[in-house]
N, C-alpha and C positions, 0 to 999 in steps of 0.2 A: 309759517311759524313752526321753530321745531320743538319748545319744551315754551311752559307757564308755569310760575310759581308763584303762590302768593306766602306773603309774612305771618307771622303767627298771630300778629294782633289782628289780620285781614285790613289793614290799611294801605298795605303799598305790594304792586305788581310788578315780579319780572319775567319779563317778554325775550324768548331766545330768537333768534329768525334763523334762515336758511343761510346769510351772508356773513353768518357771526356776530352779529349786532346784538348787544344786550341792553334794551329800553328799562330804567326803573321809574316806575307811574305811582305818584298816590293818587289812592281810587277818589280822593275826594278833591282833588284838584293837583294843582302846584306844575311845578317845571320838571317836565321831565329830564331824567338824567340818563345818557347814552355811552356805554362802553364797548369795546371793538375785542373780541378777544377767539381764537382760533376755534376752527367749528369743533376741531375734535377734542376739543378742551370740556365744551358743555357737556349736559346740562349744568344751569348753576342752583344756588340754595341762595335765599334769604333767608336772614335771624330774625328773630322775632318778633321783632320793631323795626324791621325795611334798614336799616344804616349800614350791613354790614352783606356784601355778597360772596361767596364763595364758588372756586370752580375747579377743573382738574384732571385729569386721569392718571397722571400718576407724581403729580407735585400737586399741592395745594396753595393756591391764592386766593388774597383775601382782597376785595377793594370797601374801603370806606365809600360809600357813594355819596355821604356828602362834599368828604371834602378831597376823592379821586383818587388819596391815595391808595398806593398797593405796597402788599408783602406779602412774599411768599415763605412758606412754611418747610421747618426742616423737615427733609424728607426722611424714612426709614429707611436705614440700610437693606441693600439689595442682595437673597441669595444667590448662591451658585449657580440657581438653577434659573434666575430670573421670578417677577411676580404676576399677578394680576393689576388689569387698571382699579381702580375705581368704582362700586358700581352707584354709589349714592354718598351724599353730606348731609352732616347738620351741624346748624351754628347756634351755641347760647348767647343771651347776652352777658354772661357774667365771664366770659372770655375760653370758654372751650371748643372744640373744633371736633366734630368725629366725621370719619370717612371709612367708607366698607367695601370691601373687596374680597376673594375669594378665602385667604387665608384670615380675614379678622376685622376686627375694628377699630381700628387706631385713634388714639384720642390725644390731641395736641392740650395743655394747660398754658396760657397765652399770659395769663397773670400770674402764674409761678413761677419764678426765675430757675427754681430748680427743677423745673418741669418739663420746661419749654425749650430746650434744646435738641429733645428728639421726642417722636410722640411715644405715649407707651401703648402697646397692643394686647388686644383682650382676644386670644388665641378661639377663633372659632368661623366654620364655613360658612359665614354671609353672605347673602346676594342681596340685601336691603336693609339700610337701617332708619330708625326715625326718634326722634326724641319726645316726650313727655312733655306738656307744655312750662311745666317749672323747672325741666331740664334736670331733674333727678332720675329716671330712669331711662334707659334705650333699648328698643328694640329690635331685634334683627328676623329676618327670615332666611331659611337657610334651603342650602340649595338640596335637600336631604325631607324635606314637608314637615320643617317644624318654625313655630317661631318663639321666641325666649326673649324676654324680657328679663333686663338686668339692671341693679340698684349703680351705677356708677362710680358711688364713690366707697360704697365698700365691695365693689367687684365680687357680688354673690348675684346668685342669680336666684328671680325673684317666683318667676313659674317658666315653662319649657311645656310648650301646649302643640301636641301634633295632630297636624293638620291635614295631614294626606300620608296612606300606609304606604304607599309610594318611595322607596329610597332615593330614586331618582327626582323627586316632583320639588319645582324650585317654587322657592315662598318669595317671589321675586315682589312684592309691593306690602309695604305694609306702615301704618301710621298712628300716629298717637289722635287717639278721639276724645274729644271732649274734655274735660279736665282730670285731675288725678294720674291715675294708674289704667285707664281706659284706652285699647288700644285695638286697630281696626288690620286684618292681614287678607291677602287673596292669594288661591295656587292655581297652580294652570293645564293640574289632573287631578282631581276632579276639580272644577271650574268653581270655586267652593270659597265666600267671603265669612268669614267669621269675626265679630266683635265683641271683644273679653275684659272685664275687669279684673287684670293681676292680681293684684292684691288680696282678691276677694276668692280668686281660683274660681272663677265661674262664667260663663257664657251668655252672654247678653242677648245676641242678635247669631242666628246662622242660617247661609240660604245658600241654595245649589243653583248656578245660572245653566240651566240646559243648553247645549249646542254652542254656548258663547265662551272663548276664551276671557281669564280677568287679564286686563292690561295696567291699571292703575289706580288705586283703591286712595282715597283725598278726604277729609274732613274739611265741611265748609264751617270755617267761622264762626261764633257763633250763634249758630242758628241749631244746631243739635244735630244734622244732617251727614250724613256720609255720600260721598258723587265715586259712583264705581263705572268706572270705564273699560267697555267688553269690545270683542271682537268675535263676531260670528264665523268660525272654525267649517260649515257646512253652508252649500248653495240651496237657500229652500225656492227658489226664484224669486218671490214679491222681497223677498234679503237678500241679497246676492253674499258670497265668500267674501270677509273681512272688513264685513261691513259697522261701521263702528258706533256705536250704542252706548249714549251714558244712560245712569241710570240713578236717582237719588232715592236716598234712604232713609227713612228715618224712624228709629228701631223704638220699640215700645218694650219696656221692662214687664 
C-alpha cells in the first residue's frame, strides 16, 4: 500500500497500492469500486462524501466513482522556466478543486462557467494544503516554516502562524481539525506538531516529538483525535532508524 485516504464524512476509504490500483471502500459495507490509474499519478484525495476522487501531478483528474466517469481539468499555463508537480489536493463538494505545488494554490471553480476554464492561482510557496471541513478556508504549509490559513473566497488571509525560525524548514503536512477554523500542521526541524484555531489567533495543542521526524499529521473523524505519523531520524537499538510510529492525539483546551 502506498497512500490511504479517508472522506471527510469518514465513510468511504481510498486505498492507493504499489500497482496502481485505486480501491474505493465504504467502511460500512457496500461494493467496492477499483480504478487503475499510473503510479506516478498518485497519491489521490477524496471529497467529502467519497463520490468524487482526484489525482495528478501535473494535470488534474477527477473520476465520479459512482458512476466511473472522468475529466480532467484545464491545466495552467506553463512558464518559460517549466513548474513544479503537485504536492497535495483537495476536493469540495460544492464543485471546487485546489492543488499545491511549489509556486501556489491553484483553485479550479467547476460550477462557474466563467471560472472554469483555467484555475486561478493564490501566488504563494506551498508544499501542503488542506481545506476546512465547510470548505471556506485553506490552508497551506510552506516550504519557508510557516503555515497560513486563507479565507478562499475573499482571498485575504486569515492568520500566517510560524512554525519553525528556520527559513529552510518545510511545513510539509498539514490539516483542517475538527470543525470551523481549526487546523492541525507538522515541520521537520524542529520535529514540532501544532494545533491552532484561526480565527481565534491562538494555540490549542503544541508538542515537540524528540528524535522522531513528522511524516503525516491526519484528523480522525469524528472522534476529536489528531493520528501523527513519525519516523525515528536516530538508531537507539530497541528503535532502530526510520522506524515508523503513529501516535494519536487528543488535545485538551
Amino acid at each position: 500500500m502506498r497512500d490511504l485516504t479517508l472522506s471527510g464524512d469518514g465513510r468511504t476509504v481510498a486505498v492507493f497500492d504499489a500497482t496502481g490500483l485505486v480501491r474505493v471502500q465504504g467502511l460500512r459495507g457496500g461494493t467496492p469500486n477499483d480504478f487503475r490509474i499510473d503510479l506516478t499519478e498518485g497519491p489521490v484525495t477524496l471529497n467529502r462524501s467519497g463520490t468524487e476522487l482526484a489525482y495528478g501531478q501535473f494535470t488534474i483528474t477527477l473520476i465520479d466513482t459512482r458512476t466511473r466517469q472522468a475529466r480532467t481539468l484545464p491545466p495552467k499555463a506553463v512558464p518559460d522556466g517549466g513548474r513544479s508537480a503537485y504536492d497535495d489536493r483537495a476536493i469540495t463538494d460544492d464543485g471546487r478543486v485546489l492543488a499545491a505545488g511549489a509556486e501556489g494554490i491553484d483553485i479550479w471553480y467547476l460550477n462557474a462557467p466563467a471560472k472554469a476554464s483555467k484555475p486561478i492561482t493564490c501566488a504563494c510557496p506551498a508544499a501542503s494544503v488542506a481545506l476546512s471541513p465547510d470548505g471556506r478556508y485553506a490552508t497551506y504549509g510552506t516550504v519557508d516554516g510557516h503555515a497560513v490559513v486563507v479565507d478562499i473566497d475573499k482571498r485575504a488571509v486569515l492568520e500566517d502562524k510560524t512554525l519553525s525560525p528556520r527559513p529552510d524548514d518545510f511545513v510539509g503536512t498539514v490539516t483542517a481539525f475538527g470543525s470551523g477554523s481549526y487546523f492541525a500542521a507538522g515541520t521537520s526541524t524542529p520535529d514540532r506538531v501544532v494545533i491552532w484555531d484561526a480565527a481565534k489567533h491562538r494555540i490549542v495543542w503544541d508538542h515537540m516529538f524528540s528524535q522522531h521526524k513528522i511524516a503525516e499529521v491526519s484528523a480522525v473523524p469524528g472522534s476529536g483525535a489528531l493520528l501523527v505519523q513519525t519516523n525515528r531520524y536516530q538508531d537507539l537499538g530497541h528503535e532502530p532508524f526510520n522506524t515508523v510510529r503513529p501516535w494519536l492525539v487528543r488535545p485538551r483546551e
